[in-house]
C-alpha positions as CSV (number, residue, x, y, z in Angstrom):
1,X,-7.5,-19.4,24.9
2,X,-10.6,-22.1,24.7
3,X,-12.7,-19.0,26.1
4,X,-11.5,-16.8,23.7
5,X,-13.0,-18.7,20.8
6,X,-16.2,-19.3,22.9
7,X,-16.6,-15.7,23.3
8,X,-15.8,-14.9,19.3
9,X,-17.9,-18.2,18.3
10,X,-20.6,-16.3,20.4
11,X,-20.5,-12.6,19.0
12,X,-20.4,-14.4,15.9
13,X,-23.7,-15.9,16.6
14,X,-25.1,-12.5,17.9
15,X,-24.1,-10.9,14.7
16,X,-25.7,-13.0,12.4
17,X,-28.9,-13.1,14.5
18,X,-29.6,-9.0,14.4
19,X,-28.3,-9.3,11.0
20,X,-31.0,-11.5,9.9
21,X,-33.8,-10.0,12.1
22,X,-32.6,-6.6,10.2
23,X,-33.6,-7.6,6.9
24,X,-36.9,-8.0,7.9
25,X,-37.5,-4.9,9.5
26,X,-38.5,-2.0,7.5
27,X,-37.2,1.8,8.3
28,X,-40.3,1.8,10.6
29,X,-39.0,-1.3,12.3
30,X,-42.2,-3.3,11.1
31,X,-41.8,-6.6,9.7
32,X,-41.5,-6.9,5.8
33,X,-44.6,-9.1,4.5
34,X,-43.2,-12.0,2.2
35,X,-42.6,-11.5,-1.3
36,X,-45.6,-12.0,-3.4
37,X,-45.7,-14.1,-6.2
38,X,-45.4,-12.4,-9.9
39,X,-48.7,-12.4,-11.8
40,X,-49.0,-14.9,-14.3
41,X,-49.2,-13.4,-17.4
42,X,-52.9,-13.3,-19.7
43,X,-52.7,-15.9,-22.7
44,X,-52.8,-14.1,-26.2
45,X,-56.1,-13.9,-27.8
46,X,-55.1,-15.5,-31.3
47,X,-57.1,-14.2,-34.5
48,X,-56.7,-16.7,-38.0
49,X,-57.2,-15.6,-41.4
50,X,-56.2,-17.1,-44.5
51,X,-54.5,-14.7,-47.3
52,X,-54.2,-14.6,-50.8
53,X,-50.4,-14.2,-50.4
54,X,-49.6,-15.7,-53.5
55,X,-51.5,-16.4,-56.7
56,X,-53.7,-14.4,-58.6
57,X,-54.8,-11.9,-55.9
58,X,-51.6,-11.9,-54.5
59,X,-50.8,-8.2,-54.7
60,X,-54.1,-7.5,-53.0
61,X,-54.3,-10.1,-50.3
62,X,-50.1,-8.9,-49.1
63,X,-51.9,-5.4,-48.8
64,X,-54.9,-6.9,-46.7
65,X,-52.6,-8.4,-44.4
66,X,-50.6,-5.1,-44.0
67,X,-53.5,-3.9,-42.4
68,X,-53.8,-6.7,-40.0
69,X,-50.9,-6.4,-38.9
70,X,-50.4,-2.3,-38.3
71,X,-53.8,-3.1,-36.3
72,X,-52.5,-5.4,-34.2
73,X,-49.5,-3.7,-33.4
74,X,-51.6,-0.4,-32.8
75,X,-53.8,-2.5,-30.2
76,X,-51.2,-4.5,-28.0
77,X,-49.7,-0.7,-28.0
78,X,-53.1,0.2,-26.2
79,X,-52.6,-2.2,-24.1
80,X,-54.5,-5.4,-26.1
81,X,-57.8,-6.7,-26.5
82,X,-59.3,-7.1,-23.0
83,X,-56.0,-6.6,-21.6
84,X,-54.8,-9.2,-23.6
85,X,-52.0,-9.1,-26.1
86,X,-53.2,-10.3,-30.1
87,X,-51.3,-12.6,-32.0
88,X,-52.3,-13.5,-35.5
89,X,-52.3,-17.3,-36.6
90,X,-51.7,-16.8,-41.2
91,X,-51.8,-19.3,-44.1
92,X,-51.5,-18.4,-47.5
93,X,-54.4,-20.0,-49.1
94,X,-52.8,-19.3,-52.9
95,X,-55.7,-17.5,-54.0
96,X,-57.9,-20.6,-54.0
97,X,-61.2,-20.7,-52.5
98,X,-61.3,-24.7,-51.9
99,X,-57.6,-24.0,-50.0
100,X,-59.0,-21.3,-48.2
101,X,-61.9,-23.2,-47.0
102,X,-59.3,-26.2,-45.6
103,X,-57.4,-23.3,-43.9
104,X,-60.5,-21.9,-42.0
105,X,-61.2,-25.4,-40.4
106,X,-57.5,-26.0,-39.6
107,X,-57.7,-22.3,-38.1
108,X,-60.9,-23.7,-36.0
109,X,-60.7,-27.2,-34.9
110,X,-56.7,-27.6,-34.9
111,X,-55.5,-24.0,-34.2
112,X,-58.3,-23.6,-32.1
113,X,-58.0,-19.6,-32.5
114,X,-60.2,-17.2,-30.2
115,X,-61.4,-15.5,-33.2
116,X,-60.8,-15.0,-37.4
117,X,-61.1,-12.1,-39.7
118,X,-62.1,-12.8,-43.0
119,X,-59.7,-13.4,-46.2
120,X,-59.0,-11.5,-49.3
121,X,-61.6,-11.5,-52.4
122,X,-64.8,-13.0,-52.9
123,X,-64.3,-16.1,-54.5
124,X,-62.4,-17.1,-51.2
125,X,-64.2,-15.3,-48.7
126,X,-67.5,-17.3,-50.4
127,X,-65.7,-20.8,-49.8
128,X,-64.2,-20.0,-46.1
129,X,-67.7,-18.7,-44.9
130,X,-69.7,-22.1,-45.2
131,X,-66.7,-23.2,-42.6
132,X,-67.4,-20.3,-40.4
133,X,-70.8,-20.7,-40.6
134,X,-70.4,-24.5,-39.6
135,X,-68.5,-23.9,-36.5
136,X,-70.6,-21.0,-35.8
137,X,-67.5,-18.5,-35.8
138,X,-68.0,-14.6,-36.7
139,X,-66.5,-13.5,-39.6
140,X,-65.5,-10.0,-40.0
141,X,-65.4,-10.3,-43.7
142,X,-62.6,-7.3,-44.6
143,X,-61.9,-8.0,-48.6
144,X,-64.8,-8.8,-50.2
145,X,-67.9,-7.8,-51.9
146,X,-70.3,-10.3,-53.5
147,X,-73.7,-10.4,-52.2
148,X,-74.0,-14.0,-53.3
149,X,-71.9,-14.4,-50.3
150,X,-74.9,-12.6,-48.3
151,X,-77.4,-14.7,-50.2
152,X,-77.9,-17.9,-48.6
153,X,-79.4,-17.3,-45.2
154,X,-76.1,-17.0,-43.5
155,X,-76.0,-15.8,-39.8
156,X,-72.3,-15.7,-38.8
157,X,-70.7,-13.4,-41.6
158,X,-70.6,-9.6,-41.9
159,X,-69.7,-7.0,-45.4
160,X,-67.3,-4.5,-44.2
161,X,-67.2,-3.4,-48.0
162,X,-69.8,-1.7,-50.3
163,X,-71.8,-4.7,-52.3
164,X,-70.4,-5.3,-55.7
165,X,-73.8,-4.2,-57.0
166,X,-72.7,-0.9,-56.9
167,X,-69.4,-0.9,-57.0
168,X,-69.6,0.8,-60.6
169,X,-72.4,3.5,-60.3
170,X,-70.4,6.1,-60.2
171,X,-68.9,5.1,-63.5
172,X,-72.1,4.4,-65.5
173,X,-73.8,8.1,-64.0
174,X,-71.1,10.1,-65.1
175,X,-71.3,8.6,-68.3
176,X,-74.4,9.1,-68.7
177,X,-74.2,12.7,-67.6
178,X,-71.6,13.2,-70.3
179,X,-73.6,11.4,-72.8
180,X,-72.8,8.3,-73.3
181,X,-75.1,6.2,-75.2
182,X,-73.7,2.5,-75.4
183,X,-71.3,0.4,-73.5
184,X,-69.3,-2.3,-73.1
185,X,-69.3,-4.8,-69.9
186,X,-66.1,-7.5,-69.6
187,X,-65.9,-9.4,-66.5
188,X,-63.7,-12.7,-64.5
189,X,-66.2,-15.6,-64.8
190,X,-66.0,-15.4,-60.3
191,X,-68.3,-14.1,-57.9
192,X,-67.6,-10.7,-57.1
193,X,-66.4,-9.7,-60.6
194,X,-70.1,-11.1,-62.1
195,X,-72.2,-9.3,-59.2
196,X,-69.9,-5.6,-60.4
197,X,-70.7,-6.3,-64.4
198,X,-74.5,-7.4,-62.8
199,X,-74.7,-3.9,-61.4
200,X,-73.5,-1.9,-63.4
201,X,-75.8,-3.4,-66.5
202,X,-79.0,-2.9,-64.0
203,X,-77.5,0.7,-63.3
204,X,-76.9,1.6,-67.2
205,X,-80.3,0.4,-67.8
206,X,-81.6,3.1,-65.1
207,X,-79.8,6.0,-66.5
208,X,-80.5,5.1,-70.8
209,X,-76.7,3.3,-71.4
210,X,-77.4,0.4,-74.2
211,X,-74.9,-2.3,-73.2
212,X,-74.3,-3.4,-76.4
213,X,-71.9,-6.2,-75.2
214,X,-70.9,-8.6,-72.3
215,X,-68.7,-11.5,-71.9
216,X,-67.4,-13.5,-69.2
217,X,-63.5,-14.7,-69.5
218,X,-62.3,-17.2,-67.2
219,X,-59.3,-16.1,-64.0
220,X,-56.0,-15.7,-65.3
221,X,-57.0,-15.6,-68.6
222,X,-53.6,-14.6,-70.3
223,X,-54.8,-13.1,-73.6
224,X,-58.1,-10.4,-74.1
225,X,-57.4,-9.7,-78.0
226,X,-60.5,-12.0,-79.5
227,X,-62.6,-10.1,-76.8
228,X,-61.1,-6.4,-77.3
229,X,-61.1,-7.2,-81.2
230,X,-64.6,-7.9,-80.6
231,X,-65.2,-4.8,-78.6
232,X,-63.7,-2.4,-81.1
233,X,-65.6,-3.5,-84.0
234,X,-68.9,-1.8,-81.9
235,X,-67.0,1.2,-80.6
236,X,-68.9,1.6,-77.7
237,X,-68.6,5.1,-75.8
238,X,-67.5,3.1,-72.6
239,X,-65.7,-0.4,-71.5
240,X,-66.7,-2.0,-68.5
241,X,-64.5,-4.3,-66.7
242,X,-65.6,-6.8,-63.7
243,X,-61.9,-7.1,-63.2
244,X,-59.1,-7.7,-60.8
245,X,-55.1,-6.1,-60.8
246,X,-53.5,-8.6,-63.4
247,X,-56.3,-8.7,-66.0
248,X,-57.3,-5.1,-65.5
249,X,-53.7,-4.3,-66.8
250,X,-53.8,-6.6,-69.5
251,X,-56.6,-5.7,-71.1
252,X,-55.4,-1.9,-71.0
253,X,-52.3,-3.1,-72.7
254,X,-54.0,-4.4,-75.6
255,X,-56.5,-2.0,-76.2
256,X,-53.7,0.2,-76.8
257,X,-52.1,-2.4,-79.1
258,X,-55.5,-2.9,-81.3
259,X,-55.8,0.7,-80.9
260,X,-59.3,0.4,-79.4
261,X,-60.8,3.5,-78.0
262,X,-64.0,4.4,-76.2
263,X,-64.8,7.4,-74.3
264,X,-63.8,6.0,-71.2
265,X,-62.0,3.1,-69.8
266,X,-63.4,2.1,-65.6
267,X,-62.5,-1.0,-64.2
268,X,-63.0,-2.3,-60.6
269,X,-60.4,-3.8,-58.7
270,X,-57.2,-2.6,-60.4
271,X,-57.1,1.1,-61.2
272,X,-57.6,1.9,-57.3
273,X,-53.9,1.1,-56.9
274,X,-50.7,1.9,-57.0
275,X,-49.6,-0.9,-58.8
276,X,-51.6,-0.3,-61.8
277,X,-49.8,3.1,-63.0
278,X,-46.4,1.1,-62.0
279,X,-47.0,-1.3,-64.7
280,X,-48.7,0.9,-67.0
281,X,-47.0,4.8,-66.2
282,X,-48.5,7.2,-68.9
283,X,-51.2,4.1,-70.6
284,X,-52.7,4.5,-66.8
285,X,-54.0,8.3,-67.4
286,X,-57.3,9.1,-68.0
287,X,-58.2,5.6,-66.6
288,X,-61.0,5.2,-63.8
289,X,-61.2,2.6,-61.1
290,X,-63.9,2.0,-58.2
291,X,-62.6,2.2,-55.0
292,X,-63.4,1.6,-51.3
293,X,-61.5,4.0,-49.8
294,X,-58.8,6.8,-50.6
295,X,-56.2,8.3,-48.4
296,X,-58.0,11.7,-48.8
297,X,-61.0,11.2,-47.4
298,X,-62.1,13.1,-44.4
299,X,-62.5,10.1,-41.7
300,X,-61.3,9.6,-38.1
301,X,-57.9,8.3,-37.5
302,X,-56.9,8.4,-42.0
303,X,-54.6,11.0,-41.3
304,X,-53.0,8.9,-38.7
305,X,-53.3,5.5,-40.6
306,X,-51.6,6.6,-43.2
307,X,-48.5,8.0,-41.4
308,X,-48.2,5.0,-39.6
309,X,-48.6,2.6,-42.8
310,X,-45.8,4.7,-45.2
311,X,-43.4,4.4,-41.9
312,X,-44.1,0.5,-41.5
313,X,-44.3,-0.3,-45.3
314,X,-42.9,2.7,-46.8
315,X,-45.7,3.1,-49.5
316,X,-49.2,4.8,-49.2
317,X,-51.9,2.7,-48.2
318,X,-54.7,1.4,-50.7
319,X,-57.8,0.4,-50.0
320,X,-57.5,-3.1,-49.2
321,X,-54.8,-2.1,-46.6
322,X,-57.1,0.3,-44.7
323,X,-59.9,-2.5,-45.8
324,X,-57.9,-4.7,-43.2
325,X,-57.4,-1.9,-40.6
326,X,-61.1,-1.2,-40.4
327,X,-62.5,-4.6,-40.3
328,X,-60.2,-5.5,-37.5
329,X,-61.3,-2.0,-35.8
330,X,-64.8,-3.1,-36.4
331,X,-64.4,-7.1,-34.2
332,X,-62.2,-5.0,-31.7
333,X,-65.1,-2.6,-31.1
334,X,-67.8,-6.2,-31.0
335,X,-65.2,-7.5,-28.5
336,X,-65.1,-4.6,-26.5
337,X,-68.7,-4.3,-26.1
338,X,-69.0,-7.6,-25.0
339,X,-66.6,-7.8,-22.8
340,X,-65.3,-11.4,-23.5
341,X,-64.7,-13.8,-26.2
342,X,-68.1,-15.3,-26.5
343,X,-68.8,-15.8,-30.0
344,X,-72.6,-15.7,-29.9
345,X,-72.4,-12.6,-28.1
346,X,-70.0,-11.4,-30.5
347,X,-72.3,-12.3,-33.6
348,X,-75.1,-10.5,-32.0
349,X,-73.4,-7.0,-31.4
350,X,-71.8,-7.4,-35.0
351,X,-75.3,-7.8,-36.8
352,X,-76.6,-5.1,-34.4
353,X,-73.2,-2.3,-34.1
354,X,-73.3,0.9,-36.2
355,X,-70.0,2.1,-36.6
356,X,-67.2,4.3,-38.0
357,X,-63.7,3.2,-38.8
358,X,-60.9,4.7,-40.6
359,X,-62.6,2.9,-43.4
360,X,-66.0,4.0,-42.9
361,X,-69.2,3.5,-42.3
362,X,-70.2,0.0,-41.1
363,X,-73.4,-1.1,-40.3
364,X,-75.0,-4.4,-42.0
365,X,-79.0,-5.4,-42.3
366,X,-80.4,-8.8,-41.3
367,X,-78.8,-11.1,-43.4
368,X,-75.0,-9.6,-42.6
369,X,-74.7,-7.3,-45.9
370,X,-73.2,-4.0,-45.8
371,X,-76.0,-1.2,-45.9
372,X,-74.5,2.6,-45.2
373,X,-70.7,2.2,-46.6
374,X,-70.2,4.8,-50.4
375,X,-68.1,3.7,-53.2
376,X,-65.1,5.9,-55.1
377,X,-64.6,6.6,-58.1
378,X,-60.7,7.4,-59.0
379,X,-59.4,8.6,-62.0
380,X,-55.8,8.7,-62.4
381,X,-54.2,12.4,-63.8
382,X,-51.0,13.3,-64.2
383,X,-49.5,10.8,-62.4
384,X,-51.9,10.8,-59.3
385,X,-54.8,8.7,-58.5
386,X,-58.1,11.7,-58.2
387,X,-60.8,10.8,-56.2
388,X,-64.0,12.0,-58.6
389,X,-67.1,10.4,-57.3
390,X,-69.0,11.3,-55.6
391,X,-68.8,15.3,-56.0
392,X,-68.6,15.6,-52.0
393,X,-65.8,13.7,-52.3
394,X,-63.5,14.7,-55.1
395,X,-60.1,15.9,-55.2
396,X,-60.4,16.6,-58.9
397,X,-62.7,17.1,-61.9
398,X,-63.0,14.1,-64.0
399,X,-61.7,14.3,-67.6
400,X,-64.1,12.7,-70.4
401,X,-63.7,12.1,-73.3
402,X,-60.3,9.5,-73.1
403,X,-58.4,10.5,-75.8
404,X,-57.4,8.2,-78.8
405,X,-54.5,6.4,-77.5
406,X,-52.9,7.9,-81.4
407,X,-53.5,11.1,-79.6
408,X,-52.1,10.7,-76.9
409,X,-48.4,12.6,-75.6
């Protein structure tokens, strides 16, 4: 019996020898090499930006950030940046430039973020540069358009928009070409808003407009009725406005309410989006705004931007959304040529890169400022916003004179 169990305590052995000796062998009876260890995975290259997310530029700023994000999503998709995945690091700076300048240094000495993209309007974007500039960070500047920001011998921060010095050409030439004589100019009492009325007086002054008017009013201001009372007693053939979303519909409001009427109404920042006939439906027609960009415009990758950004958001883009988009296209392309995250590298392809984006032209001179990039100018018809300026451009043909808001159906 005591053999017995030897001899099963034996094949027993046997067994579980082979049986371990198996699982090392392969089909070709060669031994299996040992497992190798799983590769650790790439840290996230993190990008920071402050957004005007809530405050007066609120509207605009949620749109900027669309575009961020439907970039970012579109490049981990590809595979990342430098086969790295991007993550975004927010803050809402409230609209504020002097909060927006705190956020930038938290972004860079406590964040301690690879990279940062530039925040929404001019006022802001002015502040949060002298930070940038400090700490010697590129900023791809994606929402604004004051040269003052360009002004002051800065190395370290690039236009993606057209200057607000001619923001409102297209404006003051067709009036002109349709005979207007005098005009107008209202503007925020803040940087960009002051360089679009600056242009547009130098630009009047080229093509024989009088400006027979011009006043500053301060941000937020929550009645234009002195102003417009003002404004009607001259009856210039156009009105002006250095303007952003909120004010830009105000001041329509009650130029129909002190039934004031020039030839034509052309504001900046307002008209250019959607939100402006929501508020305003029919007071909105005949209305022209400047803008960067338009859905219809021939470029590469629109068609596909815009497919993408009504699926994600379910609402056509504007231009501060593809604004967004493109800037982030254009520091994915610095990156890329660079091949790392060295940030004078970086700053050195950025002032040197021509380039085009689903927002356009980019390519800046010596002191960062946006030199090949056109302006739009939109009229809204019948419910649509109508690209009319330039001609090469246009989806429609502008419609001068505005009629008397008595007039109107």
């Amino acid at each position: 019996m005591g053999e017995k169990f030897a001899q099963i305590r034996m094949s027993r052995r046997k067994f579980l020898k082979y049986a371990g000796a198996s699982a090392l062998l392969g089909l070709s009876g060669c031994v299996l090499p040992p497992a190798t260890p799983a590769p650790v995975p790439k840290k996230p290259i993190r990008i920071g930006a402050s957004l005007s997310l809530t405050g007066t530029y609120a509207r605009t700023g949620q749109d900027q950030r669309n575009g961020y994000e439907l970039w970012r999503k579109d490049v981990n998709e590809r595979g990342g940046l430098l086969g790295r995945q991007v993550e975004f690091v927010f803050y809402d700076d409230e609209s504020k430039p002097e909060t927006g300048a705190k956020l930038y240094e938290k972004l860079i000495t406590e964040d301690k973020v690879d990279l940062v993209l530039g925040p929404y309007s001019s006022p802001v974007t002015f502040a949060a540069s002298t930070v940038t500039e400090k700490y010697k960070h590129p900023m791809v500047a994606t929402g604004s358009a004051a040269t003052n920001i360009w002004g002051r011998g800065y190395r370290y921060v690039f236009q993606v928009y057209t200057p607000d010095d001619f923001y409102m050409d297209g404006a003051v030439i067709f009036g002109a070409e349709k005979g207007a004589k005098t005009m107008a100019i209202i503007n925020e009492n803040t940087v960009f808003a002051k360089g679009a009325a600056r242009g547009a007086t130098k630009k009047a002054k080229e093509v024989g407009i009088q400006v027979v008017f011009t006043e500053e009013y301060t941000r937020g201001a929550p009645d234009f009725s002195p102003l417009l009372s003002k404004i009607k007693a001259l009856n210039p053939d156009i009105l002006l406005g250095g303007t952003y979303l909120p004010d830009s519909v105000l001041i329509t409001r009650q130029a129909k309410e002190l039934d004031v009427n020039p030839k034509m109404f052309a504001f900046s920042v307002g008209p250019a989006l959607p939100d402006f006939y929501k508020s305003l439906s029919k007071d909105a027609e005949y209305i022209f705004g400047a803008s960067q960009w338009e859905p219809s415009l021939k470029l590469p990758g629109v068609k596909e931007f815009v497919e993408k950004y009504k699926a994600a958001y379910n609402a056509e883009p504007g231009y501060h959304a593809a604004g967004g988009y493109g800037g982030a296209q254009i520091l994915e392309e610095a990156v890329k040529k660079v091949g790392s995250i060295d940030l004078e590298k970086i700053r050195e392809t950025l002032a040197a890169m021509e380039t085009t984006t689903i927002f356009g032209k980019y390519k800046v001179n010596e002191q960062g400022l946006q030199v090949v990039k056109p302006s739009y100018m939109t009229q809204w018809q019948e419910g649509k916003r109508e690209i009319v300026y330039p001609k090469e451009a246009a989806t429609a043909e502008p419609r001068y004179p505005t009629p008397p808001w008595k007039e109107r159906k």
